[in-house]
N, C-alpha and C positions, 0 to 999 in steps of 0.2 A: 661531525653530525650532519652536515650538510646532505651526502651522499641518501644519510637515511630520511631527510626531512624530503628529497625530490622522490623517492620512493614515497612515502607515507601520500605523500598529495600525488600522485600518479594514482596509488590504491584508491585512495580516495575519489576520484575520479571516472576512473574506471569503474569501481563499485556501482556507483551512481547511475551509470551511463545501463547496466547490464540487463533498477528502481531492480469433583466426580462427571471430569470430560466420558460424554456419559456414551451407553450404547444401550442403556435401559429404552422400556417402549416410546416413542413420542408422544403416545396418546395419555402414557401417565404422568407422564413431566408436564403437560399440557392441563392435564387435568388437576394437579397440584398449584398450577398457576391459574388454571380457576377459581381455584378455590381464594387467590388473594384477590383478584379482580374481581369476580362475581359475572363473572360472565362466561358464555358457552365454551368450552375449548375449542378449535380449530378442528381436535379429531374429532368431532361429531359428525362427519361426513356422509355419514351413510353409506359407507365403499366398504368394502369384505377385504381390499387391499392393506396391508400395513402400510398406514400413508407416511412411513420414515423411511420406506424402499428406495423411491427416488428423490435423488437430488439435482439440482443445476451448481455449477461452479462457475467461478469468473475468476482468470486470473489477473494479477497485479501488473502493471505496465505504464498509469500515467495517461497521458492522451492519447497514445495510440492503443491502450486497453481500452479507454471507450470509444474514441472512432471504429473500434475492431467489432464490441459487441452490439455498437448502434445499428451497421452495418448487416452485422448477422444475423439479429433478432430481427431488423426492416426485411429482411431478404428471405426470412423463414416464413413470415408476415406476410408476404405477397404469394410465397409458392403454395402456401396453405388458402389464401384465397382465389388462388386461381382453382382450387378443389372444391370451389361453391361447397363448400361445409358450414359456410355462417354468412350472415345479413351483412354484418359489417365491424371494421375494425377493431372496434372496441371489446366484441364478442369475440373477433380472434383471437386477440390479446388473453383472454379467457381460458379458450381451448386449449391456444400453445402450451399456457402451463396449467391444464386443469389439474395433471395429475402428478406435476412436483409438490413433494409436500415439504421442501427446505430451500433453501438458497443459500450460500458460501462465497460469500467475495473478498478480493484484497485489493488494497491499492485503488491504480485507477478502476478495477472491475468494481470493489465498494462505490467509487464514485459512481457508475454506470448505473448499480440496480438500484442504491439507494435514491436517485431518480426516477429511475422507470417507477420503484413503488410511491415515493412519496410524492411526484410532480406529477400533476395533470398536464402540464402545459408540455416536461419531455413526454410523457406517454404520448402524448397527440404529438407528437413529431414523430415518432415512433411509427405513428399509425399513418402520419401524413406522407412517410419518404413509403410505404410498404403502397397507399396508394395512389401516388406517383414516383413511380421508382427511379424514372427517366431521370426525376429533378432533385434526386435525394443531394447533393451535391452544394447543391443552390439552397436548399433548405434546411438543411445538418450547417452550411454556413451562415447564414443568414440568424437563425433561430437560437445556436450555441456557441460560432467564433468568433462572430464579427461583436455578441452583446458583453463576450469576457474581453479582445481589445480595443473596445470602444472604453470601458469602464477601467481596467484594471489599473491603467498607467498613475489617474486621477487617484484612487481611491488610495491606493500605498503610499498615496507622500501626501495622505492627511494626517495628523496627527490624533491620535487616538489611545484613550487612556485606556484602562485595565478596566472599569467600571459600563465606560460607553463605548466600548470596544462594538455594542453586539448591537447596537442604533447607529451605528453609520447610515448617515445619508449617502447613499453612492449615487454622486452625478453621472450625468451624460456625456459631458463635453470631455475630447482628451484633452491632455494636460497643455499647459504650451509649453513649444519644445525650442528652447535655445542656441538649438546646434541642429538644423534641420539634416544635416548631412549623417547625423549619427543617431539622431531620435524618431527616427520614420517607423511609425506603429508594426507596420507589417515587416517588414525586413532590412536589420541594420546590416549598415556597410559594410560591418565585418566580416556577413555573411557571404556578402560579393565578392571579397577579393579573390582575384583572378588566381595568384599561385594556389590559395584554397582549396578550390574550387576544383585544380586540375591534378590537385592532390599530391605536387610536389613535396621531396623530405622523405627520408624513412617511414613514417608513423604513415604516412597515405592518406586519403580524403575521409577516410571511415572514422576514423580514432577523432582526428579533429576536429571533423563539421559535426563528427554528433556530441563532443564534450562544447563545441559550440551554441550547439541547440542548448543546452542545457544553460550554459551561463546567459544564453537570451532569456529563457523561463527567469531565473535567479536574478534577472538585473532588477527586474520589479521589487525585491528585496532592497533594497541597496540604500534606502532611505533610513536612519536613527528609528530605533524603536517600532520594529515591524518584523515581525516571523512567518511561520509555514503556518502557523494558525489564521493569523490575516488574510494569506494570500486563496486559503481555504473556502473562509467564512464568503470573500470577494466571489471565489470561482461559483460557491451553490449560487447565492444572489442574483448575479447578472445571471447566468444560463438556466438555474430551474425556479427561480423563485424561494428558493429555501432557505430561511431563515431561521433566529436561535427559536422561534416560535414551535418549528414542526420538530417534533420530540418521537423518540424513536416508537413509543405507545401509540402514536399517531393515527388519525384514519390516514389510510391509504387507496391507493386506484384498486377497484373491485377485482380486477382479475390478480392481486397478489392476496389478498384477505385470506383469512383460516391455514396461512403457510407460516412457517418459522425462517425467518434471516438469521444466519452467522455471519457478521464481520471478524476478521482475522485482523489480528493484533501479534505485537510481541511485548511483553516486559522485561525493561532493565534488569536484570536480575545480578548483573558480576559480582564474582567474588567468590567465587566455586572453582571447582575442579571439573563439572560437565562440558558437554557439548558447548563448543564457541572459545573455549580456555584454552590456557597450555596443555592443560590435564588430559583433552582430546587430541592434543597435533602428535602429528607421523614420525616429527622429526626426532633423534634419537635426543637431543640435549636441551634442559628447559632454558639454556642460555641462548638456542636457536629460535625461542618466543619470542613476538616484538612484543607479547604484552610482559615477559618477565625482563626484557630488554629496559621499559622505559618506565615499569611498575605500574604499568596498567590493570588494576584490579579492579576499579569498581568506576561507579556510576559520574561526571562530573555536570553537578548540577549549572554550575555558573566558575568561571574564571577571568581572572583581571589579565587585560591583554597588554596592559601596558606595558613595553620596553623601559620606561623609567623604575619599575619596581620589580622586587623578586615577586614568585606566583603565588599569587592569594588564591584560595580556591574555597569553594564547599562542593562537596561530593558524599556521595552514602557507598557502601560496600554491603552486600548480602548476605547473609550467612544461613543456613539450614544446616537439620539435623546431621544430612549425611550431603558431604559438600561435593563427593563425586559424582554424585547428581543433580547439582546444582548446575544447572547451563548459563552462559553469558546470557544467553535470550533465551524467555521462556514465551511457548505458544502462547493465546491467551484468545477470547473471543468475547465480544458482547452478542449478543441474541436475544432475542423476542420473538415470541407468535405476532404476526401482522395484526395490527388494528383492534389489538387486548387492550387498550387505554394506558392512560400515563402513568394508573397504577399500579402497573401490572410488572412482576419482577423476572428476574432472565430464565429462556427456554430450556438453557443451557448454565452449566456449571460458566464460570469466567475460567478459572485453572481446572486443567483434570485432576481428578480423585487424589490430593496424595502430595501431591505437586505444588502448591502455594502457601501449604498448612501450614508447613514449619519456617517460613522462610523468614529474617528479621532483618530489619536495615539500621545500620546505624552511619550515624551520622554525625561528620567530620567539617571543622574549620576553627584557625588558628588555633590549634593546641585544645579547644573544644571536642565533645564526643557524647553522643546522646544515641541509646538503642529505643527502635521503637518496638510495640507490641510484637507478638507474634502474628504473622496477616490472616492465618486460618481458611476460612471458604469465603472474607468476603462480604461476608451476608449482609451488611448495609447498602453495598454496591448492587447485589445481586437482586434484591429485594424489591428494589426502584429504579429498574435500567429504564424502563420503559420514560422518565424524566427526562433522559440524557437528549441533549439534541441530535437531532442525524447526523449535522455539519462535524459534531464533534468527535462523531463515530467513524465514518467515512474517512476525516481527515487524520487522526492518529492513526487509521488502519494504512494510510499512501503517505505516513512522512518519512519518504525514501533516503533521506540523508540523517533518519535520526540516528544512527550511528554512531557520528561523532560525537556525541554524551559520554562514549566511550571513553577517549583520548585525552588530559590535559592538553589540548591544542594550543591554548594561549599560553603558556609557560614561555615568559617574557620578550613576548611579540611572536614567537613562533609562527603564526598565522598568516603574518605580514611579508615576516623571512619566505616564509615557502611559497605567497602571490609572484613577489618579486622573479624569484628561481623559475616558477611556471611559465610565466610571461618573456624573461629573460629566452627559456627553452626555446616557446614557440617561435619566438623571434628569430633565433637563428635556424628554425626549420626551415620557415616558411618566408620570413618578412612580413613587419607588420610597420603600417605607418607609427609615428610616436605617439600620436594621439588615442591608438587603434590599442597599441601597447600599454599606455597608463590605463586607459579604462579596461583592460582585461584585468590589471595587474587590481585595481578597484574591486571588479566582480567576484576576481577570487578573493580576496581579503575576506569581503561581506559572505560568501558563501560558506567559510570555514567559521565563521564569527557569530553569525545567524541562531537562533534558535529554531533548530528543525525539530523538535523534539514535541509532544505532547506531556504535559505533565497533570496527574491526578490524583486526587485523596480518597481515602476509604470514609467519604460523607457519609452523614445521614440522608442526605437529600443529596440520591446518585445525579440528579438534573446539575448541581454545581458543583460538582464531582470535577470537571476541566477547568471551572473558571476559574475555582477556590486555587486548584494546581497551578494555574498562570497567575494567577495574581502573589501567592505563596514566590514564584521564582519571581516577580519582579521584586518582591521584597528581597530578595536574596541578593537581586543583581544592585540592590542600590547600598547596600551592605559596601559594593565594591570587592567583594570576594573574601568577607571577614564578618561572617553573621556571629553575632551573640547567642551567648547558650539558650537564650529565652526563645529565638528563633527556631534556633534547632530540635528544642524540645517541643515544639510547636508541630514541625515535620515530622518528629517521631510519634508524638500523638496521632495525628492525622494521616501516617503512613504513606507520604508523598513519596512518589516514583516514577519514573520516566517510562510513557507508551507510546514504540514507534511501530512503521510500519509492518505486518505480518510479513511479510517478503522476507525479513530476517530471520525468520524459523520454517514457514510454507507459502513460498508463492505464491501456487496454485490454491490453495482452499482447501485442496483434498482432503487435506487431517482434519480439518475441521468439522468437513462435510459425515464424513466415517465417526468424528468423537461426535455427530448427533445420530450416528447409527443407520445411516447411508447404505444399502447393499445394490445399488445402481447409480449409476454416477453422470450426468452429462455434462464435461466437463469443456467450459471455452480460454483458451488459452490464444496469446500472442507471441509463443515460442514453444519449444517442447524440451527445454535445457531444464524448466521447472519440475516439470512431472518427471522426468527422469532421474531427479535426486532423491525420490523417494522410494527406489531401491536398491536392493543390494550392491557391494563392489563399488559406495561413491565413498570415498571421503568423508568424515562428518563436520570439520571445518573448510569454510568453502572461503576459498581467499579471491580475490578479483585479479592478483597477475597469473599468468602463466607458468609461474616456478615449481619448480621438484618440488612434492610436499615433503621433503626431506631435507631437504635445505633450510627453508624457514615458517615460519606459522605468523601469519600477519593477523592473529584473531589479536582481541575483539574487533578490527575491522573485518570484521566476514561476516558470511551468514552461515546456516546451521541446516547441512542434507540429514535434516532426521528422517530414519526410515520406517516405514510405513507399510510396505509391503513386501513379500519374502522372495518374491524373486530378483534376478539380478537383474541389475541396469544393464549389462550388454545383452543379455538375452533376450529382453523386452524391447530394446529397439532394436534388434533385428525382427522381431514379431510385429512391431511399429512398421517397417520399411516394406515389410512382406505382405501384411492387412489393409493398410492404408489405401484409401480411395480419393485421388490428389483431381480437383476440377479442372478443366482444362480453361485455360486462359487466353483471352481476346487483347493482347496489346495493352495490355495493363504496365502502367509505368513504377509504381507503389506498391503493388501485390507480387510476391514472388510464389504462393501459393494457397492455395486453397484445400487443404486433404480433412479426411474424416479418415475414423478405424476403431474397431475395437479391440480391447485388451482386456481378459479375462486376468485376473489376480487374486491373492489369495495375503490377507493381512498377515504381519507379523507382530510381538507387541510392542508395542510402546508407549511407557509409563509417560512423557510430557504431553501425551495426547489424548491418554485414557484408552487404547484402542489395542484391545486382546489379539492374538493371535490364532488363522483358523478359521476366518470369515472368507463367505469368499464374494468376490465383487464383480461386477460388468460393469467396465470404464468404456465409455464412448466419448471418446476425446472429436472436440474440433478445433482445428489447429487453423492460424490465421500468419503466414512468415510473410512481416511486410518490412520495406525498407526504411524504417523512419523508427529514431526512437523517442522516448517517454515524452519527448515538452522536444518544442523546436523553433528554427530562427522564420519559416514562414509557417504560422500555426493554419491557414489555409489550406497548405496540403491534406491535412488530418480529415477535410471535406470531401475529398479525391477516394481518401481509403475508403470513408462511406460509400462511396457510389463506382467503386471498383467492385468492392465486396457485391454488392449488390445486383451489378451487371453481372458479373459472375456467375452467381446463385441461379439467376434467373433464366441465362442460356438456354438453350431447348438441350445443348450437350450437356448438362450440367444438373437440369433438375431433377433427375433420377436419385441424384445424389443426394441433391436437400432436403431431398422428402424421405430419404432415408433417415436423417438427422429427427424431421419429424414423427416418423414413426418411433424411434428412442424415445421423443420424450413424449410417447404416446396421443399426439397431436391427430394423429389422424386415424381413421374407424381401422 
């Protein structure tokens, strides 16, 4: 087993590294959710426009998806006021999007807008770097990296219950560090070592220093009793001020008001035969599945890690009516019209038409077995998003490693075995001091071990919809991996399930943006590998190595190219290579490019998205290729891509092209 456990954690790694869905009018969804709020719909506009035409997207990425769109919104910000069209920032902010009437984000791009709309303090940074662009650099770090590690080190290795999770005091002072030579805030030693650095070994400096970055993000984990929720709640806090108080119902900064947010989600859903299963892989023999390989069927909530015992676990498995359409991951979106109040219920379906109805889970531990309801549309959830906090929206839409919910990982120490094999690996690539070696061999332990996951119930009150879900798994984990039937019939009442990040079904937002009825698209992206899975000729399980899909199917570790539109992937980027309008670049060290283009399309259907076949769309992609990926060992850089973007933009070669961008999203007369 070994051979398959240094695969499984490579997949894993890699993965990591790579982070009635409706089309009805807007203005009637809007206006049925008036009717629960009592207040004006957003399409009361006064525009002859159908304001569900256009949309903005953001794609999924981590920090470098928002250093990317900080960058780009500051830089469209300044080229727009150099057109003396408005008095002052605040107004431009305005105009940029006077005439989006939706938003679509995942991952780190959730994290991005869910600032811009809900923070005053990022909007005014927003506006600050746009005008002074010279200093964006100094002020994107000053204002957002230096107040996440100044705070974070401190705040993860407090101890914090399930209750007073969401009143953390988060101090100021970093932690003290007992080992100065490996606890230096901004850049551990790791990061220095010379053979590293110069990229000796097969694997080369790319594969390493960026699954490096990551276990720097991950080491803030590393502490008993702390998850991707914590590290979450940490990141709004110190950088925008957002706390469990601002609720997605929220007032918001005036120039997003009267629009609808999609956040992209994915749910648990294993135990089918759709997209994500063996029932989608290429390969001719279901014995070429790793999930038929290790009987990876369904969801695992919590498992005992210990080597002393055999594996206790609890986990749920899915079932629907017709199981060939049952996906390992199912889309999934929270939405709200902006600044409808906290009573107000989603703009949007949670699952498309059809797609959540029949779904059931039931739910498994020591020889225990309890099914819960059928899940239906929702409607408790749906009724009262607007409760839900941002932080918690944002953060299950970027938890990039929730994947592993997938895999019995701890099946008797597993976890620990495959740190040691990793560590062991790098070792003989590279050379790592011993000390350099036990703490990696730490980091990865804690990162497979981790709760990356979001977990939530089908409340009455959608507001503790995540807490009731995290508190529900701490009970489970203190079980030790052996809940009582009174538990589990507790989670089948409640309809407990795992929500990770949308990246697992669409990166990019797009599906999302189209399931609210989207027929323009302006789409910002930190690579173009996203949008191009949502056409023809890709694969529909997307595994993270390199192999023949004929070979083997590493699902549920994959994600899921559901397609979206009828043309093919190779024809479209050659139309991509042909259109594309690439900036011309000033010695940029972190930006490898800068391009725009359009791509006209034409949808196809697709039943987990809700999205008919025969629409046709103008996609204006802007595309951002930088060298750095999701989380990293000097998160300062991420300052640089701001104010590379931004010099950029602003070039006299260069803003022809911006203002093209602005004209998309009808920014300018």
């Amino acid at each position: 087993m070994a051979p398959l456990r240094a695969l499984l954690f490579y997949i894993i790694s890699v993965q990591a590294l790579s982070d009635q869905a409706c089309e009805s009018d807007f203005a009637e969804l809007l206006q049925h959710q008036a009717k629960h709020t009592k207040r004006p719909g957003p399409c009361n506009t006064g525009s002859n426009r159908t304001p569900s035409q256009l949309a903005a997207t953001f794609e999924g990425g981590g920090f470098l998806a928002h250093s990317v769109y900080s960058g780009l919104v500051s830089g469209l910000l300044a080229v727009q006021e150099r057109n003396e069209t408005f008095v002052d920032m605040q107004e431009g902010l305005t105009q940029l999007f006077s005439n989006v009437s939706l938003f679509a984000s995942n991952s780190g791009g959730s994290w991005f807008f869910s600032q811009l709309a809900f923070s005053p303090s990022f909007a005014s940074l927003i506006e600050m770097m746009a005008a002074d662009p010279i200093s964006a650099s100094e002020s994107y770090d000053r204002a957002w990296i230096t107040p996440l590690l100044d705070i974070l080190p401190v705040a993860m290795t407090q101890k914090t219950s399930a209750t007073s999770r969401r009143s953390v005091v988060l101090p100021g002072a970093v932690r003290e560090c007992k080992d100065v030579e490996f606890c230096n805030n901004d850049r551990w030693s790791i990061a220095r070592n010379e053979s590293l650095q110069s990229g000796h070994g097969p694997l080369g400096d790319s594969t390493i220093l960026n699954f490096i970055e990551l276990l720097y993000e991950l080491v803030f984990l590393i502490k008993p009793d702390h998850d991707w929720q914590d590290f979450v709640d940490v990141l709004f806090q110190s950088t925008s001020g957002i706390d469990e108080t601002v609720q997605m119902g929220s007032t918001v900064n005036e120039f997003v008001k009267n629009k609808a947010w999609l956040a992209a989600v994915s749910l648990a859903t294993l135990g089918g035969e759709g997209p994500g299963t063996c029932g989608a892989a290429l390969v001719p023999f279901k014995q070429q599945c790793l999930s038929y390989q290790e009987g990876w069927d369904s969801t695992y909530i919590f498992s005992n890690e210990s080597k002393a015992q055999p594996s206790q676990s609890v986990s749920y498995r899915t079932d629907a009516s017709n199981p060939k359409n049952l996906a390992g991951w199912t889309p999934a979106m929270f939405s709200i019209a902006l600044d409808s109040g906290i009573d107000a219920g989603a703009a949007f379906p949670i699952c498309a038409a059809g797609v959540c109805d029949s779904m059931q889970m039931g739910y498994v531990s020591s020889g225990h077995s309890v099914k819960s309801p059928l899940l239906g549309d929702q409607a408790a959830l749906k009724n009262s998003v607007g409760k839900i906090p941002v932080r918690d929206v944002a953060g299950a839409s970027s938890s990039f490693l929730g994947l592993l919910i997938s895999i019995n990982l701890w099946d008797s120490g597993t976890a620990q075995r495959i740190a040691d094999w990793f560590a062991s690996a790098i070792n003989m690539i590279i050379g790592l001091p011993e000390k350099i070696k036990q703490m990696m061999k730490d980091w990865v332990d804690n990162a497979l071990t981790t709760d990356w996951a979001y977990w939530m119930t089908q409340s009455n009150d959608a507001g503790a919809a995540f807490q009731e879900g995290r508190t529900l798994r701490k009970e489970i984990q203190k079980t030790n991996g052996t809940a009582p039937q009174a538990l589990l019939q507790e989670l089948a009442q409640k309809q407990f399930m795992g929500v990770v990040d949308g990246g697992n079904t669409d990166n990019s937002a797009i599906g999302q943006a189209l399931a609210g009825g989207a027929e323009e698209v302006v789409a910002f992206s930190d690579g173009t590998d996203s949008l191009f899975q949502l056409f023809g000729g890709v694969a529909t399980n997307q595994g993270a190595l390199p192999l023949p899909k004929f070979l083997i199917d590493i699902c549920p570790l994959c994600t899921i190219a559901f397609q979206v539109f009828e043309e093919s992937a190779t024809y479209m980027k050659s139309i991509w290579n042909q259109r594309r309008k690439c900036m011309t670049l000033n010695n940029t060290k972190l930006i490898n490019s800068i391009c725009v283009g359009l791509l006209d399309v034409t949808t196809t259907d697709n039943q987990w998205f809700g999205i008919s076949a025969g629409r046709s769309v103008k996609l204006y992609v802007v595309n951002v290729d930088a060298g750095l990926g999701i989380g990293g060992y000097d998160y300062h850089e991420y300052s640089d891509v701001v104010q590379e973007i931004i010099s950029t933009m602003l070039s006299s070669k260069n803003v022809a092209t911006s203002e093209e961008v602005l004209h998309w999203l009808r920014a300018l007369p």
